[in-house]
C-alpha positions as CSV (number, residue, x, y, z in Angstrom):
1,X,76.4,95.0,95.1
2,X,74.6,91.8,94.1
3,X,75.8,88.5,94.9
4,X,77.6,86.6,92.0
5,X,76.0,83.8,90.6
6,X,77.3,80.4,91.8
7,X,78.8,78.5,89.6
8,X,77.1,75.5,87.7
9,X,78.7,72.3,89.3
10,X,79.3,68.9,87.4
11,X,77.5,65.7,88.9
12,X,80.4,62.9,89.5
13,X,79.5,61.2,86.1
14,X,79.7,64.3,84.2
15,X,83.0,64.5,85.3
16,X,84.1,61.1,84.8
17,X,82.3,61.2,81.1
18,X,85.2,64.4,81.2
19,X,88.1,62.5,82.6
20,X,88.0,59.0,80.1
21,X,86.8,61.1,77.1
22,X,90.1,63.2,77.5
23,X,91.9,59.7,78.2
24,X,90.7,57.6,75.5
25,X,91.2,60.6,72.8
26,X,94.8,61.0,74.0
27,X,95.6,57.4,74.3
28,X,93.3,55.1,72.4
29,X,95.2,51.9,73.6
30,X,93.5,52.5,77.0
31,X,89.9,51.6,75.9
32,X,91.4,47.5,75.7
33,X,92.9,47.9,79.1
34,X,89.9,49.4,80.8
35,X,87.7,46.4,79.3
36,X,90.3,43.9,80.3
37,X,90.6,45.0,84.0
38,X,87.5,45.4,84.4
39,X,86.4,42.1,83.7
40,X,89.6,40.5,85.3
41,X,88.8,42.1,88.9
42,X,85.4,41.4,89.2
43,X,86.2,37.4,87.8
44,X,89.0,37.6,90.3
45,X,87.3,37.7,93.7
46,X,85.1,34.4,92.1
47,X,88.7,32.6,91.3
48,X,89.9,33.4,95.0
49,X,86.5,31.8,96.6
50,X,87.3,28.6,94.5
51,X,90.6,27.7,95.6
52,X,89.2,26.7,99.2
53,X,86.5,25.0,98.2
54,X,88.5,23.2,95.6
55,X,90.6,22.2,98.2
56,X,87.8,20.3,100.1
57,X,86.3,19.3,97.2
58,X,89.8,17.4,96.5
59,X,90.9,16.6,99.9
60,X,86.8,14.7,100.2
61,X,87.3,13.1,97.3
62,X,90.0,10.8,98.3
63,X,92.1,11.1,95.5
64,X,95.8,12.6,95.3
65,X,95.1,13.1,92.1
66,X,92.0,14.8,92.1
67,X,93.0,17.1,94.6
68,X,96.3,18.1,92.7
69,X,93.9,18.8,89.6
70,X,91.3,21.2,91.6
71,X,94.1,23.1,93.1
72,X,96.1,23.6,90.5
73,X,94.0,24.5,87.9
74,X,92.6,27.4,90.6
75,X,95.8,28.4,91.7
76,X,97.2,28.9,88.1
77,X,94.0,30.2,86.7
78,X,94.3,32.6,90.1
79,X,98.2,33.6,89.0
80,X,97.5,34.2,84.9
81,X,94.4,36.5,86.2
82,X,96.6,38.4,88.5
83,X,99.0,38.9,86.6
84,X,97.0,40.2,83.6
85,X,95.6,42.7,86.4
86,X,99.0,43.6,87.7
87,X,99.7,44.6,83.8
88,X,96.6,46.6,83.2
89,X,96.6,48.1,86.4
90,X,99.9,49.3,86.0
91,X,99.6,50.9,82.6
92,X,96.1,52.2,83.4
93,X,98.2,54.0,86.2
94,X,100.8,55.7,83.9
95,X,97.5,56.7,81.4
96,X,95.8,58.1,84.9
97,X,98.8,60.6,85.6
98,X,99.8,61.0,81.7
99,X,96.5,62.6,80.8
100,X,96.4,64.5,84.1
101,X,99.0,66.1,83.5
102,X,99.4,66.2,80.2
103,X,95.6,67.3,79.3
104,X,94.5,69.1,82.7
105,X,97.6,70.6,84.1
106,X,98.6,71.8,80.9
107,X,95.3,73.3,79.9
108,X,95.2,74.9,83.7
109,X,98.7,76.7,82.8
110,X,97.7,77.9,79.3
111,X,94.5,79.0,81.2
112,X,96.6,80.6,83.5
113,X,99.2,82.3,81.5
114,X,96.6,83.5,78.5
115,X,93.8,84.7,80.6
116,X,93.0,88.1,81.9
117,X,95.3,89.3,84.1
118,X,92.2,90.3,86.2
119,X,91.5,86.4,86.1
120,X,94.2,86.0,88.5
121,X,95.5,88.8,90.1
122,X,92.9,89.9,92.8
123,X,92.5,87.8,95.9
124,X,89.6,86.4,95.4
125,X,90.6,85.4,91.6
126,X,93.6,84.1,93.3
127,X,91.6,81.7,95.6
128,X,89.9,80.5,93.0
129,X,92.6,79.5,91.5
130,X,94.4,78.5,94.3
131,X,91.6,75.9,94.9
132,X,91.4,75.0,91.1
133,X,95.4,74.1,90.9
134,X,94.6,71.2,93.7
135,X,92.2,69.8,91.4
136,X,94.6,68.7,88.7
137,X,98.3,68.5,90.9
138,X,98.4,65.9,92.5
139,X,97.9,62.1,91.7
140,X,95.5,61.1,94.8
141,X,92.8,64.2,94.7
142,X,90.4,65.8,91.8
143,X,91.2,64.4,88.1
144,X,93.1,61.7,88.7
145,X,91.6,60.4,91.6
146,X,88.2,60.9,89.7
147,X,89.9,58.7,87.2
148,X,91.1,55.7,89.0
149,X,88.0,56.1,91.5
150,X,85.8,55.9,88.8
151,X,87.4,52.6,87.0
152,X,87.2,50.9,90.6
153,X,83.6,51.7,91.3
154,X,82.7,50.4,87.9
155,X,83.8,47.0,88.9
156,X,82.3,47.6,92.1
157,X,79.1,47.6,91.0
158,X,79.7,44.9,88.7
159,X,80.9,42.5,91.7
160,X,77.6,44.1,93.5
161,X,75.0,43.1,90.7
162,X,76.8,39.5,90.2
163,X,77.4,38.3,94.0
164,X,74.3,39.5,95.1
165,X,72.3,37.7,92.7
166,X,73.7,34.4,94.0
167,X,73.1,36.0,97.4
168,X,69.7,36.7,96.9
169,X,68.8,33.1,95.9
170,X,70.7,31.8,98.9
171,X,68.6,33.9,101.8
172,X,66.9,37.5,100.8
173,X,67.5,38.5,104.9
174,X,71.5,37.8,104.5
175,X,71.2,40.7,101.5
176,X,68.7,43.0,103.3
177,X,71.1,43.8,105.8
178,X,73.9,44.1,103.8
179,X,72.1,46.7,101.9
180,X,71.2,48.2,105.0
181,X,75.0,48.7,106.2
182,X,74.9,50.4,102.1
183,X,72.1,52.7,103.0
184,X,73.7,54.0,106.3
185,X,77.1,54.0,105.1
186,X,76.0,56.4,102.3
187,X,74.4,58.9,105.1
188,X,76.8,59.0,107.1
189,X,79.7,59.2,104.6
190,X,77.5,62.3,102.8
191,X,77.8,63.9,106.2
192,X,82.1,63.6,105.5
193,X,81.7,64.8,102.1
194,X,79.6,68.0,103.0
195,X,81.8,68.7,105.9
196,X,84.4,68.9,103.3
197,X,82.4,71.2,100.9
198,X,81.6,73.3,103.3
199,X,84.9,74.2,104.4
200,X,87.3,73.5,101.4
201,X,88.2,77.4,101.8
202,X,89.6,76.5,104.9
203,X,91.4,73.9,103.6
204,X,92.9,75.6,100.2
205,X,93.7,78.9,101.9
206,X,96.6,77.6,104.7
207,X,97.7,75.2,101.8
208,X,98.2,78.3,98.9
209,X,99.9,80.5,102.1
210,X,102.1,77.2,103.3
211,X,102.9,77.3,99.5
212,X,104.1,81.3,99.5
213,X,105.7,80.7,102.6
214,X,107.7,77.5,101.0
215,X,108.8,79.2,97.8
216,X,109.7,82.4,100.0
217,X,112.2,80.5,102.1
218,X,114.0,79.1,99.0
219,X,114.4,82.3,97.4
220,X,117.1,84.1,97.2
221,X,116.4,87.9,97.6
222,X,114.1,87.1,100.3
223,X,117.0,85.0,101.8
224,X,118.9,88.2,102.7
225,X,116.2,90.2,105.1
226,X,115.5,87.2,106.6
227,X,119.1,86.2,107.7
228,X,120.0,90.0,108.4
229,X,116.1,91.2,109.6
230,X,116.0,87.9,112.0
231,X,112.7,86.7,110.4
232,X,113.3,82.8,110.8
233,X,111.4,83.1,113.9
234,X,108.6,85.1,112.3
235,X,108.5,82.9,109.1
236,X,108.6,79.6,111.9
237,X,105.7,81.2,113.4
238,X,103.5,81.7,110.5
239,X,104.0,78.4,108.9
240,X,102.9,76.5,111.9
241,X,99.8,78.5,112.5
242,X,99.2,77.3,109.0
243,X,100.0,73.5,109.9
244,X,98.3,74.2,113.4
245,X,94.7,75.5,110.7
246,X,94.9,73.0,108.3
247,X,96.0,70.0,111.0
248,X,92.7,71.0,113.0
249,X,90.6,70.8,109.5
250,X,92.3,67.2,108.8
251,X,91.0,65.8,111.8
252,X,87.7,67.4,112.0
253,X,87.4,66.1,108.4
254,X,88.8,62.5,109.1
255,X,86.7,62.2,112.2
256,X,83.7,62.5,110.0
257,X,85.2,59.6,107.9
258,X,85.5,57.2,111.1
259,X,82.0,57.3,111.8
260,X,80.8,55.0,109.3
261,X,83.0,51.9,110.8
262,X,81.3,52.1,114.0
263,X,78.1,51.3,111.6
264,X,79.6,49.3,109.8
265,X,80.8,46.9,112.8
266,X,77.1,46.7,113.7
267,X,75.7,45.5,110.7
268,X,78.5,43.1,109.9
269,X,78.0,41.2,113.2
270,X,74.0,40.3,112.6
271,X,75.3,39.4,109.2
272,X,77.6,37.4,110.1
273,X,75.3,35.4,112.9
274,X,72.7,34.8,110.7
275,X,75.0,33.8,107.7
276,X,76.9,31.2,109.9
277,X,73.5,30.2,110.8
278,X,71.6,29.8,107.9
279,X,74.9,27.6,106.7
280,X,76.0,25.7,109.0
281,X,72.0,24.3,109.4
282,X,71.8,23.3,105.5
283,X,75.0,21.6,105.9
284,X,73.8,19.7,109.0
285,X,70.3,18.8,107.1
286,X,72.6,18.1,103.7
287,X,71.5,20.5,101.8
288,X,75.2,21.7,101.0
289,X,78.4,19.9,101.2
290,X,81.4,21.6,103.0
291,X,82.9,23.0,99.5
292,X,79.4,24.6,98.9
293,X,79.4,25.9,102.4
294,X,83.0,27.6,101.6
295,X,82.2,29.3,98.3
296,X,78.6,30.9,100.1
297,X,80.7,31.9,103.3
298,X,83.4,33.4,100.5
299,X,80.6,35.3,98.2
300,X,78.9,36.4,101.2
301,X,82.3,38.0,102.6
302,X,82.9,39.1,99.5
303,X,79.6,41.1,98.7
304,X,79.6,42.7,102.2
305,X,83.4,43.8,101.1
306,X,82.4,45.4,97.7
307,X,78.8,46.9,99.6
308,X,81.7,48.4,102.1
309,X,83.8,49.7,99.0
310,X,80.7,51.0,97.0
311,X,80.1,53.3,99.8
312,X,83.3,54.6,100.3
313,X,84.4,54.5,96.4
314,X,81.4,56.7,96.0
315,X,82.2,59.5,99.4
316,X,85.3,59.4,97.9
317,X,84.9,59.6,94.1
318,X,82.1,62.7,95.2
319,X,84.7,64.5,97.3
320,X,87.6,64.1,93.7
321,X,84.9,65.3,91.6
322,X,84.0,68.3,94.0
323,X,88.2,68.7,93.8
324,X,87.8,68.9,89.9
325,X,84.9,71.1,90.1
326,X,87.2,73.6,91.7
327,X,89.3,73.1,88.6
328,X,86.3,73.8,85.7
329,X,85.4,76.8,88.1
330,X,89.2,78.8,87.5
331,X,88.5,77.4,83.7
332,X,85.5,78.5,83.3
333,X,86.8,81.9,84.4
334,X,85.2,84.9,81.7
335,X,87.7,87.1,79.5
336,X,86.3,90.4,79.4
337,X,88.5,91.2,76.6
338,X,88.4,90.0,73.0
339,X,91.5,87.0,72.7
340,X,92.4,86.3,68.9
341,X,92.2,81.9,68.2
342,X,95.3,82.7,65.5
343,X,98.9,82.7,66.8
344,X,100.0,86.0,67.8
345,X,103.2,87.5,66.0
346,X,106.0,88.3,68.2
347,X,106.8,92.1,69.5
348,X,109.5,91.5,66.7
349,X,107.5,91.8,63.8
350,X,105.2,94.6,64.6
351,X,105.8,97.5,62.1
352,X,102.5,99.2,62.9
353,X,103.0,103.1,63.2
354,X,102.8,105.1,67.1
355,X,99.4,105.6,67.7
356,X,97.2,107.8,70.0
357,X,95.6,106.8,72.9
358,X,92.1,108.2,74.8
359,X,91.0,107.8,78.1
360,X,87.3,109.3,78.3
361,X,86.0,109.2,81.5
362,X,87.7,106.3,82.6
363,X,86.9,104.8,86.6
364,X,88.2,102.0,87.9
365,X,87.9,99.9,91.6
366,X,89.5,96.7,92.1
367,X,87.7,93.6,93.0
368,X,86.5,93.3,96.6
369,X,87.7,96.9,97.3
370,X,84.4,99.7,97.3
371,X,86.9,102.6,96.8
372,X,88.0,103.4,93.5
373,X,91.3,103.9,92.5
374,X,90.5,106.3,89.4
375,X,87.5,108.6,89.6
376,X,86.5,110.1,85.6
377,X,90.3,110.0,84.4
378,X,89.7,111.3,81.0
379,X,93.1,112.5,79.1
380,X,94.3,111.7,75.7
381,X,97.8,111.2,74.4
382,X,98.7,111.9,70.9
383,X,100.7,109.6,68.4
384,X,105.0,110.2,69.3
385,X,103.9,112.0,71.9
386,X,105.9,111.8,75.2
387,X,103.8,112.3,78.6
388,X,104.8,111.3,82.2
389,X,102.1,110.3,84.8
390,X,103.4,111.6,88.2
391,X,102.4,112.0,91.5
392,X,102.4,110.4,95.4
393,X,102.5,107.0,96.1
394,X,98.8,105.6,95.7
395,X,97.5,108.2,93.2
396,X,96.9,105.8,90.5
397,X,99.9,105.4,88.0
398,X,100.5,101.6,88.5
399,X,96.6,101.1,87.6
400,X,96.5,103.8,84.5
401,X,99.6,101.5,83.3
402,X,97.8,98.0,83.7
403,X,94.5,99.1,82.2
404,X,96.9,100.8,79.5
405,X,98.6,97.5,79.2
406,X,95.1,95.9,78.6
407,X,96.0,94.0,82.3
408,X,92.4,95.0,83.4
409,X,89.3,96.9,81.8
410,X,87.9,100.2,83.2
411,X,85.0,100.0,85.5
412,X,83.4,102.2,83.5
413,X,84.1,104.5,80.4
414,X,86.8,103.2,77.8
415,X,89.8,103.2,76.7
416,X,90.5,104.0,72.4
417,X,93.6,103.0,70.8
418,X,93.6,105.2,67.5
419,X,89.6,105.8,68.2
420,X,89.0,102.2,68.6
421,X,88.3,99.9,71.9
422,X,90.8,97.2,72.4
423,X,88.1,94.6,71.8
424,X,87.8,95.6,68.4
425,X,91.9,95.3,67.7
426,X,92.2,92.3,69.9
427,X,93.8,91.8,73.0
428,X,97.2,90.2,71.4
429,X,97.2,92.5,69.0
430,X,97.4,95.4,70.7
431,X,99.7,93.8,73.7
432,X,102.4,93.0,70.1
433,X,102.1,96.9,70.1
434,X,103.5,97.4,73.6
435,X,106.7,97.8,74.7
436,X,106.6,98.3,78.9
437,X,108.8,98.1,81.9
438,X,107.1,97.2,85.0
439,X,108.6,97.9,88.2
440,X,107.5,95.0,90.3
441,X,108.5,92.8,87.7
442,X,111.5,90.0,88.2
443,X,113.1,88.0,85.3
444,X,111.9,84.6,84.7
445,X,114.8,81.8,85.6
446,X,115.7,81.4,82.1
447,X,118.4,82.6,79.8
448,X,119.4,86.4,79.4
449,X,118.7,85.9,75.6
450,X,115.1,84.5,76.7
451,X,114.7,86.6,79.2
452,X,115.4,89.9,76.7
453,X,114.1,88.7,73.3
454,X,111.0,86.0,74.4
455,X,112.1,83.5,71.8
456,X,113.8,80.2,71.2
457,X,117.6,80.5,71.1
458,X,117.2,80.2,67.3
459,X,115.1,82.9,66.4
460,X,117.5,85.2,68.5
461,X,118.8,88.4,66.6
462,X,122.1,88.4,68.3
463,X,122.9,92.4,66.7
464,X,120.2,93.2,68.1
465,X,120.5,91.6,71.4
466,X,124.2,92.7,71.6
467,X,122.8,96.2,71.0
468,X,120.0,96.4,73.4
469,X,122.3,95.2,76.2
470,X,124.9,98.0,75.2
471,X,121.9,100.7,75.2
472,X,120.7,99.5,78.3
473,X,124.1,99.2,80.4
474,X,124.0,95.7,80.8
475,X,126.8,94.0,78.0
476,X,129.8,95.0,80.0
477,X,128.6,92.8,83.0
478,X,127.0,89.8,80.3
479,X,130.6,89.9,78.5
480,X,132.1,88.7,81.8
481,X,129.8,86.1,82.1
482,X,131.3,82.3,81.0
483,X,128.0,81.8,78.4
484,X,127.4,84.9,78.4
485,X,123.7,86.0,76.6
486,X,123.2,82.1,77.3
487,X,123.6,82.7,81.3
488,X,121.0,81.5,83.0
489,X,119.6,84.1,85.6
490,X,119.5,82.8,89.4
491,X,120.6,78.8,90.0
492,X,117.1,77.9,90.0
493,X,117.5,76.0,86.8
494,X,121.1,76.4,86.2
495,X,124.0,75.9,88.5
496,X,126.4,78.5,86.6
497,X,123.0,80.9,86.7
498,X,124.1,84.5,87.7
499,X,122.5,86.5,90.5
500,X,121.7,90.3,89.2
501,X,121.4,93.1,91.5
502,X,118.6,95.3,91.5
503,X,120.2,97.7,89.4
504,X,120.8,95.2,86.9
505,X,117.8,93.2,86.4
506,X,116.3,96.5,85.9
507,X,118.5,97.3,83.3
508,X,117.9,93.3,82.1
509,X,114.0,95.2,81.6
510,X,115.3,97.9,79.5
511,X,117.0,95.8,77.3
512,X,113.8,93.7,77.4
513,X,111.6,96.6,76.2
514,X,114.3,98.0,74.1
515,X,114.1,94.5,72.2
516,X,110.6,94.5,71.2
517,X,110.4,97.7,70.1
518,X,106.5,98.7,70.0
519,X,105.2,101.5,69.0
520,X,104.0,102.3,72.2
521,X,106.7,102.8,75.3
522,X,105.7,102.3,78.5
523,X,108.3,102.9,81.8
524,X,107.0,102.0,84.8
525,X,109.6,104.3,87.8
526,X,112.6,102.4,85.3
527,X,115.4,104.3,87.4
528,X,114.1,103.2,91.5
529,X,116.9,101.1,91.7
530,X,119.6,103.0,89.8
531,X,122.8,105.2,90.8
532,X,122.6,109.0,89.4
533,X,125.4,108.7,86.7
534,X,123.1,105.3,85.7
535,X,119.5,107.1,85.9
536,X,120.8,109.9,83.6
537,X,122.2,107.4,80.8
538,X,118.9,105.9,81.0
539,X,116.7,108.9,80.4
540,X,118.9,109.4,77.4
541,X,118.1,106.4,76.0
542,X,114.4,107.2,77.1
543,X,114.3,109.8,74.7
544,X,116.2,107.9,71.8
545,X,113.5,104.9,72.4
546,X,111.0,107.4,72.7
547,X,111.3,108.6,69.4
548,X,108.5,107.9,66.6
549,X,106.1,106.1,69.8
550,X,103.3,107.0,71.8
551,X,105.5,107.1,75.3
552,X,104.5,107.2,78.8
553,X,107.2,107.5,81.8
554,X,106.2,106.9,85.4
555,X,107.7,108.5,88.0
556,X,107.9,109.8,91.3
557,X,110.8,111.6,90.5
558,X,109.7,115.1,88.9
559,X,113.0,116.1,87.9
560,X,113.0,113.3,85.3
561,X,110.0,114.0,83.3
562,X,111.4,117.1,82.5
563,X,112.1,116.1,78.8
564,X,108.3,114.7,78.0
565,X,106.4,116.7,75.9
566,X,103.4,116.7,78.9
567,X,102.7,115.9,82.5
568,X,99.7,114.7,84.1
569,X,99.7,115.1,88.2
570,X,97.3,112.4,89.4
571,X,96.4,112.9,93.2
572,X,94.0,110.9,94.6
573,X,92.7,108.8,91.6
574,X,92.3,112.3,89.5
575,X,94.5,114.5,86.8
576,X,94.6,117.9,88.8
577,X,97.2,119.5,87.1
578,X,98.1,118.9,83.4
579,X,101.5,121.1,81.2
580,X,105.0,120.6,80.0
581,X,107.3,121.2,83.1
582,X,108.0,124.9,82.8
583,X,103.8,125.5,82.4
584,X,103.3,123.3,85.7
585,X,106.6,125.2,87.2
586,X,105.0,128.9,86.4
587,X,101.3,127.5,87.7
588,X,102.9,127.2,91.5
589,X,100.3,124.6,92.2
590,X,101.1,120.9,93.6
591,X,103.7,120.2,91.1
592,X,105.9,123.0,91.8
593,X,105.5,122.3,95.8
594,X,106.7,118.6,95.0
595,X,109.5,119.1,92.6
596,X,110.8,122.1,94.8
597,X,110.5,119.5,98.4
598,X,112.6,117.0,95.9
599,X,115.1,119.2,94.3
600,X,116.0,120.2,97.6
601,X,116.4,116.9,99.4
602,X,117.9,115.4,95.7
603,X,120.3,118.4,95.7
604,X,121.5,117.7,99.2
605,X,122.3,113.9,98.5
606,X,123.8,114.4,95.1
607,X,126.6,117.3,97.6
608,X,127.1,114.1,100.0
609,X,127.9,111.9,97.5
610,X,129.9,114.2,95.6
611,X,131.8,114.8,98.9
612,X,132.4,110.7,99.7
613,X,133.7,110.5,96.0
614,X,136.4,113.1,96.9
615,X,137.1,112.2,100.7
């Protein structure tokens, strides 16, 4: 298997070009404020020098007056400056976070939600993303940072070009060495920063499984096993491994960013001697007065400060665009399937009669796995036909329904929906067609209505609603609800939320699938968490929704496909037996062997129930 191309990474002004061109299209009043500050903070550090030497300039002068002049022209030119920098800074702040999360996050969620499913279900898809989502969520690392970095190493430079000019006329030596303490800052800073490269995995990894752990321990159905299971102890354990990986990766990294003070401390000392030096003697020969001799010491100070800053700004604003690089990576992301630019219609309005659906030759492995789950699965359904996909655990149904569900693409051969490929219908299109239950699938922590219909409160048809619950089992148990439809599920959102059982929220699904009403029905094992008497209602209504669609019904219960018009046995990524249930009965092959092990054991727990019920 060949190795996937890396990437194509954005230099740091690429990036920042990315950042302010998002910013100043969203909020136009931010170009003014950039300009301002920038020219305010690098005036600033020149207003700050003068109040010293306008001090002695007064004091020497002799005059009271003089002296109150000087000082408080400075100090109030010092305060209006400051203040017109506190105000910028502070909006340019709000406009820093705003379009991060307003621009990035939101286009990482639509990214997110619309993309392939095969974008971001497999592992390494998911650490991709995983390191992508750091890029844009937080206000001190990738975007953001890249943002405010970027406006502060602009005046940086600024401060660098205009101080060390004077610098420069005053003694050449003075600014050799402070570029020197530049020169090996940068080295040994770019050491930090490819540390950091190098091992971001190991940084994004304990950070997404600190994450599961978190939103594990606050939710509810996980709650119960581990209160009755005992698994504080084990869920203690695992989180502080994670702290214990990503603590030793903090200090490894931050060790490398301690370094470049040891340098620094060198390099400031020789300064410093032959700055005094070179001072105090023109002062001595009259060269200078005392004011002069303030403002150099005070420029001087002042360049070596921003030469410090430029250095780190730029490790830093390297490692936040590196952060954000992570972020274009997961955006950047390929669909393999055809996505339509139009607004998709809603399962409600799709009218479009049952088609039929061909699998020729159809193989499929996941992503980092060499084994395939299907092997040449080739089958066809016809339009209103009803067929269940059976077999063992691991034989392949939960991957037939997600490439179905146009959740992934074959590895190789295709899939035809009325003879065509799902590129040439489009992906939403053919997703409007689908009605499915999944089993793995929990509702989202929003309204029952929501949750069943996928609309705004608004565009709610309440008959229908109403009626889909009452098919489904559910309206008896939503009737005794205080808001009833409008009940939020869980408390994650809503205090008065409700708590379904399994049972339920599977019925919640049915309802949900009932609802949208495609043309093509899709069950994924709807009945694993159902009572008898409950499971029988429901294949009833199975076969009403059935009607008029292309229908497939998962199961590893045999005794409930009995009603589809065909079966398909899948063992071991393969159809090995195909027939309605009395053909697959007479054939005496695996089928038969399996549905005669269940009847058995299903007969034998139906008797002991039947017998509870009447003790």
């Amino acid at each position: 298997m060949k190795n996937a191309e890396k990437p194509k990474r954005n230099t740091i002004f690429q990036n920042a070009f990315i950042v302010y061109k998002a910013m100043f299209k969203r909020y136009p009043t931010a170009i003014p404020l950039v300009l301002i500050y920038i020219v305010i903070s690098v005036s600033l550090p020149f207003i700050n020098t003068l109040i010293p030497a306008m001090a002695i300039k007064g004091i020497t002068s002799g005059s009271v007056k003089t002296f109150l002049n000087y000082i408080g022209i400075t100090v109030l030119s010092m305060c209006v400056f400051s203040g017109i920098k506190m105000f910028c800074e502070k909006k340019m702040q709000m406009k820093h976070t705003y379009t991060r999360v307003s621009v990035f996050m939101m286009d990482f969620i639509k990214k997110a939600i619309n993309t392939d499913y095969l974008n971001i279900e497999p592992q390494p898809k998911q650490k991709i993303m995983g390191k992508g989502v750091q890029g844009v969520n937080g206000n001190y690392e990738g975007a953001e940072r890249v943002s405010t970095l970027t406006l502060e190493f602009v005046v940086i430079i600024l401060g660098i070009f205009s101080y060390g000019t004077v610098i420069f006329m005053l003694d050449w030596r003075i600014l050799s060495i402070t570029l020197g303490m530049f020169v090996a800052d940068v080295l040994i800073r770019n050491h930090a920063v490819k540390y950091g490269d190098t091992h971001r995995e190991s940084f994004s990894e304990p950070w997404r499984k600190m994450n599961y752990y978190e939103r594990n321990s606050m939710n509810i159905s996980a709650g119960k096993d581990i209160r009755i299971f005992g698994l504080k102890k084990l869920f203690d354990y695992h989180f502080d491994s994670m702290i214990r990986i990503y603590k030793k990766f903090r200090y490894n990294y931050q060790l490398r960013w301690y370094y470049p003070t040891i340098s620094d401390t060198a390099f400031n000392c020789t300064r410093d001697w032959l700055a005094y030096t070179l001072l105090i003697h023109k002062v001595l020969t009259g060269q200078i007065d005392a004011a002069t001799f303030t403002i150099y010491l005070g420029i001087i100070a002042g360049f070596s400060f921003y030469i410090y800053d430029v250095s780190l700004h730029f490790a830093n604003l390297r490692d936040a665009s590196h952060q954000f690089n992570d972020y274009h990576e997961f955006m950047n992301q390929k669909d393999v399937f055809e996505h339509n630019d139009t607004v998709v219609k809603s399962g409600n309005d799709v009218k479009c009669d049952a088609p039929s659906i061909e699998f020729q030759n159809v193989s499929f492995t996941y992503e980092g796995s060499e084994k395939p789950v299907l092997t040449n699965v080739s089958f066809k359904i016809k339009a209103d036909e009803k067929i269940a996909l059976v077999g063992n655990n691991g034989a392949g149904k939960t991957t037939i329904v997600k490439l179905l569900c146009g959740l992934y693409t074959p590895t190789s051969g295709q899939i035809l929906i009325d003879g065509k490929n799902i590129n040439d219908i489009g992906l939403e299109n053919y997703q409007d067609m689908i009605s499915v239950l999944f089993q793995d699938t929990s509702p989202i922590a929003l309204s029952i209505a929501e949750n069943v219909c996928g609309c705004e409160p608004e565009d709610v048809d309440r008959k229908k609603l109403h009626d889909c619950l009452e098919k489904a089992g559910l309206l008896v148990k939503v009737n005794t609800l205080s808001k009833k439809e409008e009940t939020y599920i869980t408390q994650t959102l809503d205090e008065k939320g409700v708590v379904l059982s399994g049972g339920e929220t599977q019925k919640l699904l049915l309802a949900k699938a009932m609802y949208k009403d495609g043309p093509v029905l899709i069950l994924d094992e709807p009945t694993s968490a159902l009572d008898p008497i409950a499971e029988s209602r429901i294949y009833e209504e199975y076969n009403q929704m059935a009607d008029k669609k292309t229908a497939v019904f998962i199961s590893h219960r045999l005794a409930s496909t009995k009603f589809c018009d065909r079966i398909l046995f899948l063992d071991g990524g393969k159809i090995v037996e195909e027939g309605s249930h009395d053909e697959l009965m007479k054939k005496g092959g695996k089928y038969r062997e399996i549905f005669d092990i269940q009847s058995h054991y299903y007969k034998a727990e139906t008797s002991k129930e039947e017998a509870s019920n009447e003790n």
